[in-house]
PyMOL Python script that loads the backbone (N, CA, C, O; Angstrom):
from pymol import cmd

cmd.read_pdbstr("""\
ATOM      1  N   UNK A   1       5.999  32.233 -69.570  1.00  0.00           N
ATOM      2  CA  UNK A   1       6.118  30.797 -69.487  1.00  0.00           C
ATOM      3  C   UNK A   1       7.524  30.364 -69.858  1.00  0.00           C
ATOM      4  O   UNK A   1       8.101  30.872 -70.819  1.00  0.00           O
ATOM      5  N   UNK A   2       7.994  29.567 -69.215  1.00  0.00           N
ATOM      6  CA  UNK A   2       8.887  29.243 -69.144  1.00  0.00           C
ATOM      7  C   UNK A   2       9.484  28.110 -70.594  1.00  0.00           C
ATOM      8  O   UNK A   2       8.714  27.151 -70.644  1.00  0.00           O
ATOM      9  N   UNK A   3      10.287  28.036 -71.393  1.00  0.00           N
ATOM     10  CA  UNK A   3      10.671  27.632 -72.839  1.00  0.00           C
ATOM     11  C   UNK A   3       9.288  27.866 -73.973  1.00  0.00           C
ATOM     12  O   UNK A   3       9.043  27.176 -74.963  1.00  0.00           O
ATOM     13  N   UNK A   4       8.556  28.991 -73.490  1.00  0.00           N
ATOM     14  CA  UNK A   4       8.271  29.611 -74.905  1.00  0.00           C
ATOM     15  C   UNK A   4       8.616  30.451 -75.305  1.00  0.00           C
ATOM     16  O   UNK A   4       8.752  31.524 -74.717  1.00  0.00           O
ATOM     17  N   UNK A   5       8.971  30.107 -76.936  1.00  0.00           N
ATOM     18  CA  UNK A   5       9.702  31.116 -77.370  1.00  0.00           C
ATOM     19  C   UNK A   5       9.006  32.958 -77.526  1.00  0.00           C
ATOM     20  O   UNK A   5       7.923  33.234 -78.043  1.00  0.00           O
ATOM     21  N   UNK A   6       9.921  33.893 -76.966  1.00  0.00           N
ATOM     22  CA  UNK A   6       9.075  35.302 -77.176  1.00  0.00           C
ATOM     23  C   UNK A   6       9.549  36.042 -78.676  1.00  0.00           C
ATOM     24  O   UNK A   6      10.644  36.309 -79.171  1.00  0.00           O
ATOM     25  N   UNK A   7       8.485  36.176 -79.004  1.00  0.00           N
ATOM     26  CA  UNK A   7       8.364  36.500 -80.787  1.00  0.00           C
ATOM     27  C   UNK A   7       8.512  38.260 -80.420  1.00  0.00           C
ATOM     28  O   UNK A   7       7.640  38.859 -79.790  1.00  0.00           O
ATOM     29  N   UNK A   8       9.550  38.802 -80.849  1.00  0.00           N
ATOM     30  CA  UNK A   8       9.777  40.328 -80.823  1.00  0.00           C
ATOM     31  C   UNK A   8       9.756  40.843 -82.358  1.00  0.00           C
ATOM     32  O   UNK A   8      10.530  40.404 -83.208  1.00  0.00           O
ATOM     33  N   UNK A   9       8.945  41.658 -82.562  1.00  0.00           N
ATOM     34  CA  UNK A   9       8.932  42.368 -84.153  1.00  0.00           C
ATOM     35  C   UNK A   9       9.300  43.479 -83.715  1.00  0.00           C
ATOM     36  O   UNK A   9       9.616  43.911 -82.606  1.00  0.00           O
ATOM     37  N   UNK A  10       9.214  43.912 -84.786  1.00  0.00           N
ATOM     38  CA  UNK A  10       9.922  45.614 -85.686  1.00  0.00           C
ATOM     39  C   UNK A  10       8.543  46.356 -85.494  1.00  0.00           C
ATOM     40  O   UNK A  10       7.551  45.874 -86.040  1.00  0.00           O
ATOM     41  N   UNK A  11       8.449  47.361 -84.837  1.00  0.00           N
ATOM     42  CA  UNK A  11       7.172  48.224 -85.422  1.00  0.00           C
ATOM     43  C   UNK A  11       7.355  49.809 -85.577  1.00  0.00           C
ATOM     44  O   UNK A  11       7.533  50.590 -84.643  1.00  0.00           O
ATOM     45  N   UNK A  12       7.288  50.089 -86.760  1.00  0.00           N
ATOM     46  CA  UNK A  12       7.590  51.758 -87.613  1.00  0.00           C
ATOM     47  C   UNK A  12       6.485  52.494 -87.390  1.00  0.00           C
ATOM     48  O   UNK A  12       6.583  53.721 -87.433  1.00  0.00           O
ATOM     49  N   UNK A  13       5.238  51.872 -87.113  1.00  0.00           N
ATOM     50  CA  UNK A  13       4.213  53.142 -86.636  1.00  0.00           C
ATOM     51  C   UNK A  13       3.448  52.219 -85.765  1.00  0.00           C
ATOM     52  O   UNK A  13       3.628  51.115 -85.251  1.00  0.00           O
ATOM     53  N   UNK A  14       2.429  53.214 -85.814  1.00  0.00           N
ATOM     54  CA  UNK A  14       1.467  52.597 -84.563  1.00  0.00           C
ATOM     55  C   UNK A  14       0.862  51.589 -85.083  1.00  0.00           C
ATOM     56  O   UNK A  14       0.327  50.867 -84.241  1.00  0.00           O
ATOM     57  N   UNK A  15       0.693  51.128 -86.617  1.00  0.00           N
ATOM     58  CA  UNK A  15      -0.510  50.568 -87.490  1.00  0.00           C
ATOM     59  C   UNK A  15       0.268  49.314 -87.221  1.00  0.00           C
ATOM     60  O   UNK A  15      -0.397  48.418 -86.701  1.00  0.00           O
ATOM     61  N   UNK A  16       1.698  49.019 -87.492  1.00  0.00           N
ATOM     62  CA  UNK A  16       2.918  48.137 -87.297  1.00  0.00           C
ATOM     63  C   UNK A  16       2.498  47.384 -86.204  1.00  0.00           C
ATOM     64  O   UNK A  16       2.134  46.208 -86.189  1.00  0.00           O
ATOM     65  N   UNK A  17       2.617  48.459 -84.974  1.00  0.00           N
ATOM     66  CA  UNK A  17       2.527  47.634 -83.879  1.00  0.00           C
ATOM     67  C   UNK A  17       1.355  47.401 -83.112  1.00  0.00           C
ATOM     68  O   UNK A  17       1.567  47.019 -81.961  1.00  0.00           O
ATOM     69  N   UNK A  18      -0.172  47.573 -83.563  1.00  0.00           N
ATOM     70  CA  UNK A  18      -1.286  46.947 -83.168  1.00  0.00           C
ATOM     71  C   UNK A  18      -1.466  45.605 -84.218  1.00  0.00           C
ATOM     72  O   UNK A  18      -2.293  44.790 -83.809  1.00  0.00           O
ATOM     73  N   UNK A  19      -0.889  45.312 -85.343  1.00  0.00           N
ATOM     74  CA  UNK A  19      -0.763  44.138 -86.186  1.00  0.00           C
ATOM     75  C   UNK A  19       0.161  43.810 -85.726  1.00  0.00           C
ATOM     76  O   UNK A  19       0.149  42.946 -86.602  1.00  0.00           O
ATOM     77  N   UNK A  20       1.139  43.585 -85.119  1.00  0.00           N
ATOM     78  CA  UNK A  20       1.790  42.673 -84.696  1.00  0.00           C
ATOM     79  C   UNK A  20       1.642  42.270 -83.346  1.00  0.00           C
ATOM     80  O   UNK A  20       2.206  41.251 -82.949  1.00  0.00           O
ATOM     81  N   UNK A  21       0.808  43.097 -82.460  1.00  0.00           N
ATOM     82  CA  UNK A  21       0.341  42.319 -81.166  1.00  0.00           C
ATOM     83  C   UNK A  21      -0.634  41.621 -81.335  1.00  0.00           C
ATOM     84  O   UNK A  21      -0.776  40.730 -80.498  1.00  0.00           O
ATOM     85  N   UNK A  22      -2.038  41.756 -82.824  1.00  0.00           N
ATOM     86  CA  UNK A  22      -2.758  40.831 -82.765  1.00  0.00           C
ATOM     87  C   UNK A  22      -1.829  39.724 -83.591  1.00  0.00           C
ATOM     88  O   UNK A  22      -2.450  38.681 -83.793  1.00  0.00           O
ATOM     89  N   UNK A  23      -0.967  39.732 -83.920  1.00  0.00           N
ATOM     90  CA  UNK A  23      -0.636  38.602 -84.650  1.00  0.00           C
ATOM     91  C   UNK A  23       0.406  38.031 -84.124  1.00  0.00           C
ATOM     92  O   UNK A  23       1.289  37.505 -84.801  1.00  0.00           O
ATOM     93  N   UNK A  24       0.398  38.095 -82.550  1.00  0.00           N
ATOM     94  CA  UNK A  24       0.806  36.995 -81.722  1.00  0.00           C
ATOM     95  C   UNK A  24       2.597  37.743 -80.964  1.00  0.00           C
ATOM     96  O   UNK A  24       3.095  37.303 -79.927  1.00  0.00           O
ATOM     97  N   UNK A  25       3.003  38.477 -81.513  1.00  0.00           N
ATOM     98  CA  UNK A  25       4.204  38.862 -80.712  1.00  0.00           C
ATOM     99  C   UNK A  25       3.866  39.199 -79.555  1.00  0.00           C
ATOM    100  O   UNK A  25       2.763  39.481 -79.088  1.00  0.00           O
ATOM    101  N   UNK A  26       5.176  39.145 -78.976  1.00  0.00           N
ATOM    102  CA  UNK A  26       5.083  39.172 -77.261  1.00  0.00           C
ATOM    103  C   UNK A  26       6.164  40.891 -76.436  1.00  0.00           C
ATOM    104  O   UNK A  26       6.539  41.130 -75.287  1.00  0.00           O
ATOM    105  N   UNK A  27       6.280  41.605 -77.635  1.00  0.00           N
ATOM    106  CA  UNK A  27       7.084  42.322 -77.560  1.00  0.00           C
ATOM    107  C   UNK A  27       7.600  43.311 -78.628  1.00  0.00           C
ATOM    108  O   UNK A  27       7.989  42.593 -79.550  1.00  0.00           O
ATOM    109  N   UNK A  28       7.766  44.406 -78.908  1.00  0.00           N
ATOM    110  CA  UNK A  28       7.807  45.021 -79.727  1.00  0.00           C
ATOM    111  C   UNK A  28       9.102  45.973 -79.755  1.00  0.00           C
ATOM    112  O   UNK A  28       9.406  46.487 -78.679  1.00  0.00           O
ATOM    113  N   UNK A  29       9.995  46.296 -81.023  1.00  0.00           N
ATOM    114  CA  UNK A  29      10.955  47.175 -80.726  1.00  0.00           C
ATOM    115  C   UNK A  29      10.639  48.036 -81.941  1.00  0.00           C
ATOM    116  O   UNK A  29      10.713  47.594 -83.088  1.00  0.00           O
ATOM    117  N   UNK A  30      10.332  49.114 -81.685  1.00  0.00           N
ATOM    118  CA  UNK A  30      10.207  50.826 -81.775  1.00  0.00           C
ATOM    119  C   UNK A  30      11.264  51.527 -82.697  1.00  0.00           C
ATOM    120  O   UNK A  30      12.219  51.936 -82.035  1.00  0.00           O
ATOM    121  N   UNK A  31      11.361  51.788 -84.082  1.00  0.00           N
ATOM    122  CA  UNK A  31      12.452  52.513 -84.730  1.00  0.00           C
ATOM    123  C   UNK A  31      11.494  53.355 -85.579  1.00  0.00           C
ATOM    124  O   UNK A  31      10.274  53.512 -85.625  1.00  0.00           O
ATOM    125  N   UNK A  32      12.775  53.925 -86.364  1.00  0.00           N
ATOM    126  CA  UNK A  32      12.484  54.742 -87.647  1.00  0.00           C
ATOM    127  C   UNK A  32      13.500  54.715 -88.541  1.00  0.00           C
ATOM    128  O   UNK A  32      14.586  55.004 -88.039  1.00  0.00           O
ATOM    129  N   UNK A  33      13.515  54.443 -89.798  1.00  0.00           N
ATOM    130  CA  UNK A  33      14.558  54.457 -90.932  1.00  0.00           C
ATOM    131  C   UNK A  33      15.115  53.308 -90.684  1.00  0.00           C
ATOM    132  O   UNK A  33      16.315  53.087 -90.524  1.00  0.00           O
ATOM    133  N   UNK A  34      13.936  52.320 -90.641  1.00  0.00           N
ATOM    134  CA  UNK A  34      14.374  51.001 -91.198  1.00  0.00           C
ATOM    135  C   UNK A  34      15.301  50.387 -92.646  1.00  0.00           C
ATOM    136  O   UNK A  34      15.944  49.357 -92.852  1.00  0.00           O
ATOM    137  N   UNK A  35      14.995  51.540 -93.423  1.00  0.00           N
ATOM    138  CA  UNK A  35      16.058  50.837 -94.170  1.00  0.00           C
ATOM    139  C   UNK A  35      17.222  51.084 -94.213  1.00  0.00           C
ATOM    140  O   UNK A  35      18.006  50.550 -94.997  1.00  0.00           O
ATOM    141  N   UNK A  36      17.698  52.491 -92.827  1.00  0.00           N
ATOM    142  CA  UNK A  36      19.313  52.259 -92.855  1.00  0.00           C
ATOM    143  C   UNK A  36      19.877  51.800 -91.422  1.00  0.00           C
ATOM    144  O   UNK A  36      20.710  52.319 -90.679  1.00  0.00           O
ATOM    145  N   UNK A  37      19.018  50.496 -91.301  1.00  0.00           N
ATOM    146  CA  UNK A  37      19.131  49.352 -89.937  1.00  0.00           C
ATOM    147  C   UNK A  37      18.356  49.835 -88.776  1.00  0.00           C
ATOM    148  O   UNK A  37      18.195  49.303 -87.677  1.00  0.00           O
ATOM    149  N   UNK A  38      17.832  51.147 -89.326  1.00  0.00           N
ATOM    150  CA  UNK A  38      16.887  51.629 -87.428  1.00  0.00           C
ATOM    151  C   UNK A  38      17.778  52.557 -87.012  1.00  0.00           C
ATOM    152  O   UNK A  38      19.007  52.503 -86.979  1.00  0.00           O
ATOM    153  N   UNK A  39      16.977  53.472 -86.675  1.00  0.00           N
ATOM    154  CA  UNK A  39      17.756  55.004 -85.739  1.00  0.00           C
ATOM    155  C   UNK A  39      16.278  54.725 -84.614  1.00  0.00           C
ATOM    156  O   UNK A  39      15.319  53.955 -84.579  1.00  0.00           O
ATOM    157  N   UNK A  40      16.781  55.788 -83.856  1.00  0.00           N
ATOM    158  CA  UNK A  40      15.956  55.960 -82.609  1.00  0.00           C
ATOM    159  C   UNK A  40      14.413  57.121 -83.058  1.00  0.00           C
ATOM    160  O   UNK A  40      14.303  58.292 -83.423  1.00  0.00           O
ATOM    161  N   UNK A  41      13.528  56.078 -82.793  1.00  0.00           N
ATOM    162  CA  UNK A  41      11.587  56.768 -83.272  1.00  0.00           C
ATOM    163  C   UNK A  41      12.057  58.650 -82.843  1.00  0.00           C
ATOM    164  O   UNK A  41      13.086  59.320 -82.935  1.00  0.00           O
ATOM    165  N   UNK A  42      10.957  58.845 -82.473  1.00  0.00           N
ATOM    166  CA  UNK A  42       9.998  60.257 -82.462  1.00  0.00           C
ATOM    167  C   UNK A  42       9.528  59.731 -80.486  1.00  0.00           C
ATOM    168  O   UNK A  42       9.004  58.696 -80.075  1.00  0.00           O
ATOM    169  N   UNK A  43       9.849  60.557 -79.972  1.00  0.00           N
ATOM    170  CA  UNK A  43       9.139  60.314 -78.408  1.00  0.00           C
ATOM    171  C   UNK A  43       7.457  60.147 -78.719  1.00  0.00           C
ATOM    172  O   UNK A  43       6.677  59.303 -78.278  1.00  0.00           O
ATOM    173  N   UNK A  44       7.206  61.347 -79.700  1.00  0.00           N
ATOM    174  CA  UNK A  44       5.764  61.159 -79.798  1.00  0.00           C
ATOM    175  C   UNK A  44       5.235  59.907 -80.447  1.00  0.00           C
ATOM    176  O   UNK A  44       4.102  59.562 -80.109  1.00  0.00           O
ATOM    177  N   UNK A  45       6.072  58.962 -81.584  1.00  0.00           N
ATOM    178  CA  UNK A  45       5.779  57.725 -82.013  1.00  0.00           C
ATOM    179  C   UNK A  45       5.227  56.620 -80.707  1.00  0.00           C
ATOM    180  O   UNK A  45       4.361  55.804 -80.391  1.00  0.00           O
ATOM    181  N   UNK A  46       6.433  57.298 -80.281  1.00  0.00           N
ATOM    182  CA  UNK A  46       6.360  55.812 -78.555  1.00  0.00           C
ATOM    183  C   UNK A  46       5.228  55.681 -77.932  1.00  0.00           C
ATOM    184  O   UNK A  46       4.448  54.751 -77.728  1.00  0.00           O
ATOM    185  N   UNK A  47       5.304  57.271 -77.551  1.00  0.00           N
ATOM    186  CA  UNK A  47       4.031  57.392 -76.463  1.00  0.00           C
ATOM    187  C   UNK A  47       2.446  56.648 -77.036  1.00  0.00           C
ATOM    188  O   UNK A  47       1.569  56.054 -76.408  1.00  0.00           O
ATOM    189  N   UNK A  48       2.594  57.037 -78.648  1.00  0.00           N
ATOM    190  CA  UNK A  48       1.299  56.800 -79.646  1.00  0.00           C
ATOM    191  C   UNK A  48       1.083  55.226 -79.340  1.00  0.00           C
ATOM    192  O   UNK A  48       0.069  54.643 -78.958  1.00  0.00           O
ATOM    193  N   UNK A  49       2.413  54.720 -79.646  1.00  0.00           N
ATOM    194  CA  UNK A  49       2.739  53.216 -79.691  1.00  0.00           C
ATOM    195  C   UNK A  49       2.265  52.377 -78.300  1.00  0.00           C
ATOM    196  O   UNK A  49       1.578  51.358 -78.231  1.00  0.00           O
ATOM    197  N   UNK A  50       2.719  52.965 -77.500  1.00  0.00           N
ATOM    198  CA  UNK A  50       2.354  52.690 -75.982  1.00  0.00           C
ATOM    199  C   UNK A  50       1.351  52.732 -75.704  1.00  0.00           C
ATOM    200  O   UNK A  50       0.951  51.706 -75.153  1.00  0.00           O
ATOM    201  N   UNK A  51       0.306  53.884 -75.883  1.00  0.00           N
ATOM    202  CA  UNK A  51      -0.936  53.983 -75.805  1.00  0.00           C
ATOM    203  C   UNK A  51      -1.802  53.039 -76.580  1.00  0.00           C
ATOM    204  O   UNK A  51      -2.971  52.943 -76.206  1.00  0.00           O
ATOM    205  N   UNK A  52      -1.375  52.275 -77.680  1.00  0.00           N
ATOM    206  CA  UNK A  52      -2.427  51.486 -78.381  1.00  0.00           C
ATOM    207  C   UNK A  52      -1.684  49.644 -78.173  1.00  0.00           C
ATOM    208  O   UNK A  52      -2.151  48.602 -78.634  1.00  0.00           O
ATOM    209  N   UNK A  53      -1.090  49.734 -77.772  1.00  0.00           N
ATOM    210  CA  UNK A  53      -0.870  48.393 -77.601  1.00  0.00           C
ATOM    211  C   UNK A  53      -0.439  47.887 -75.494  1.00  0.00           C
ATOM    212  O   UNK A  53      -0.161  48.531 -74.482  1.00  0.00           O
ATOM    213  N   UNK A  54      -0.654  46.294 -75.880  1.00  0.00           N
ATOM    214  CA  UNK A  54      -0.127  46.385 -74.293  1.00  0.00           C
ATOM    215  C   UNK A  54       0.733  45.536 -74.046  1.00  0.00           C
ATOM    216  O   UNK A  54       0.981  45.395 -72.848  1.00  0.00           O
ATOM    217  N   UNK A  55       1.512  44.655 -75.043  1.00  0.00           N
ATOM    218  CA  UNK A  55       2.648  44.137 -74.868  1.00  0.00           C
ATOM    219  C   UNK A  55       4.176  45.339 -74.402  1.00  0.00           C
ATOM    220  O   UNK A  55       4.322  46.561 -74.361  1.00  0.00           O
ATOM    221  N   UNK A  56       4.884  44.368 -74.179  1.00  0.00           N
ATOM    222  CA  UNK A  56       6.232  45.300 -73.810  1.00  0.00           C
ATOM    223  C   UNK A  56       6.722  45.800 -75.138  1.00  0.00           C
ATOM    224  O   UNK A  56       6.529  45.293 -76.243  1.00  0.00           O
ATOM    225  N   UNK A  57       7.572  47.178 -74.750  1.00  0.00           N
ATOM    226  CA  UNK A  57       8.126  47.563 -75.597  1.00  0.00           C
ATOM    227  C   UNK A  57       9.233  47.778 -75.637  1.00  0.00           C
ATOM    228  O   UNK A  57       9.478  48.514 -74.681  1.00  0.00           O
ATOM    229  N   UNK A  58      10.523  47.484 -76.448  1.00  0.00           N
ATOM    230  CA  UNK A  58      11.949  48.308 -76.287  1.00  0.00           C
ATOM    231  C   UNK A  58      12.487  49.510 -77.559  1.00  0.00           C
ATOM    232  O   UNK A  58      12.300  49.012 -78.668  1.00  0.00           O
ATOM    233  N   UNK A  59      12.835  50.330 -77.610  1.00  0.00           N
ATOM    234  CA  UNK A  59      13.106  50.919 -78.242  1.00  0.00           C
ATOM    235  C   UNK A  59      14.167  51.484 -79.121  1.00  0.00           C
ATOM    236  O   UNK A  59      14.702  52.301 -78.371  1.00  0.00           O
ATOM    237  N   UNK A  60      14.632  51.525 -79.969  1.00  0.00           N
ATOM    238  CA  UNK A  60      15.607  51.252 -80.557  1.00  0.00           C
ATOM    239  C   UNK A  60      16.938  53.244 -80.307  1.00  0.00           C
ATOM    240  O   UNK A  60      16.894  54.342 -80.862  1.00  0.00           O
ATOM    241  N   UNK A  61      17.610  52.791 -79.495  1.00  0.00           N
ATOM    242  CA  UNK A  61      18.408  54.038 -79.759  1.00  0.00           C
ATOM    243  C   UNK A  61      20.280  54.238 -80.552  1.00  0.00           C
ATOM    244  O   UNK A  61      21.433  53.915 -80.266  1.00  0.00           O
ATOM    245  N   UNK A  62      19.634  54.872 -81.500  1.00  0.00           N
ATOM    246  CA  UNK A  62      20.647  54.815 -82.656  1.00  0.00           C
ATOM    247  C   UNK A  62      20.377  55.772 -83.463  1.00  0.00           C
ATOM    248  O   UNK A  62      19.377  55.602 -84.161  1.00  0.00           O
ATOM    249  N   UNK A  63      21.166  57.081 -83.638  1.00  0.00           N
ATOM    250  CA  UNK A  63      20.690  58.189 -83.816  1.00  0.00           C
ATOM    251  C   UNK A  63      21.428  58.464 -85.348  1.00  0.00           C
ATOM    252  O   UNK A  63      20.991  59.332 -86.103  1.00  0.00           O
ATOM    253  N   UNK A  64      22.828  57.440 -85.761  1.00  0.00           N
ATOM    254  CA  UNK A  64      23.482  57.403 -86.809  1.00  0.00           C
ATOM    255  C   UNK A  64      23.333  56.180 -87.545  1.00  0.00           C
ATOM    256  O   UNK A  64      23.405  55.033 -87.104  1.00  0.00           O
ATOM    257  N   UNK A  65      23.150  56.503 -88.538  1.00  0.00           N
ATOM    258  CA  UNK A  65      22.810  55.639 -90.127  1.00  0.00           C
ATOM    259  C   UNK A  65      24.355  55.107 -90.215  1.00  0.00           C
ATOM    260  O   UNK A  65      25.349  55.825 -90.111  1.00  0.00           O
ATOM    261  N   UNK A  66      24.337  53.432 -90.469  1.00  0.00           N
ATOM    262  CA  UNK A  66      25.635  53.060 -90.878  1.00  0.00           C
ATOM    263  C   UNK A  66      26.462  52.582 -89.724  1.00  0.00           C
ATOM    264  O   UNK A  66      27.678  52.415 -89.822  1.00  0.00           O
ATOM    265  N   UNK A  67      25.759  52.360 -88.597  1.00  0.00           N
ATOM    266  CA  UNK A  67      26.402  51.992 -87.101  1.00  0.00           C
ATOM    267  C   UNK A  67      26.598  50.227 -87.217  1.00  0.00           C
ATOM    268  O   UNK A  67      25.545  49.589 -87.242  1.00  0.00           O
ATOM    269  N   UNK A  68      27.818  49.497 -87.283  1.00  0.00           N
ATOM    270  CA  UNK A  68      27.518  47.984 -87.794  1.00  0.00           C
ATOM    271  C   UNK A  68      28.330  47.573 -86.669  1.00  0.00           C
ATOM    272  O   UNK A  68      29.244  48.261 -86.216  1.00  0.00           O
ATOM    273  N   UNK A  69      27.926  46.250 -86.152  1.00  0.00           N
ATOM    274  CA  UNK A  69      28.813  45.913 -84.800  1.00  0.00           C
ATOM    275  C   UNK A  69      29.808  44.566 -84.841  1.00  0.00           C
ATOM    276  O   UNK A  69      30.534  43.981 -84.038  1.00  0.00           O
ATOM    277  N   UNK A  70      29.329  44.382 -86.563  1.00  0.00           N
ATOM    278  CA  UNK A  70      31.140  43.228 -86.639  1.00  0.00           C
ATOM    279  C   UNK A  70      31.622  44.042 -87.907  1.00  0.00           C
ATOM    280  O   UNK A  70      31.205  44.026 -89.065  1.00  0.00           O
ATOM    281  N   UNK A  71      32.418  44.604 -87.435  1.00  0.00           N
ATOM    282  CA  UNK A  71      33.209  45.893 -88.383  1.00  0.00           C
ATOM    283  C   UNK A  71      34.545  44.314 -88.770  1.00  0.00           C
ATOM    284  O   UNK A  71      34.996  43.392 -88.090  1.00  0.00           O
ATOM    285  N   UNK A  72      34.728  44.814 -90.316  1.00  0.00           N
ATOM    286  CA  UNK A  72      35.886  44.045 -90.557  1.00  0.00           C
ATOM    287  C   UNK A  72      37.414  45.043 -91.003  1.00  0.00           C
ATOM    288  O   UNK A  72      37.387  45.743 -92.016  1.00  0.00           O
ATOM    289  N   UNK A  73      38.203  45.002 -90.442  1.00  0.00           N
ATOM    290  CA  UNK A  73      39.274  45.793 -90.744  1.00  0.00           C
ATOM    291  C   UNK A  73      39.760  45.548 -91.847  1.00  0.00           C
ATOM    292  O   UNK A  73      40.733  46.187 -92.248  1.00  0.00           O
TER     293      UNK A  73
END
""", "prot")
cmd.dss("prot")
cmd.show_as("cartoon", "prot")
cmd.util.cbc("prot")
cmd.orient("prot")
């Protein structure tokens, strides 16, 4: 629909992302090692992830801890 807003969460396992499709997101992005900003899941996470939910998914690829994109000199 056109000017509604699409609610995208974070989901770290599969448990993540069947609670956040019942709780209204429209979209889901896929990591691991959230607390050093997200590296790229487990293929087998995805597939798990994919299989239990049916919103879209994107996936996070970032394979190094510490990757920041307004670097200050």
């Amino acid at each position: 629909m056109p000017g509604v807003p699409l609610l995208e969460v974070i989901a770290c396992s599969v448990a993540d992302a069947v609670a956040a499709e019942r709780g209204g997101a429209g979209r889901l992005e896929i990591v691991r090692a959230l607390e050093a900003g997200g590296l790229t899941p487990l293929l087998s996470l995805v597939k798990e992830i994919v299989a239990a939910v049916s919103i879209p998914v994107r996936v996070m690829l970032r394979e190094n801890p510490g990757f920041e994109t307004n670097r200050r000199s």
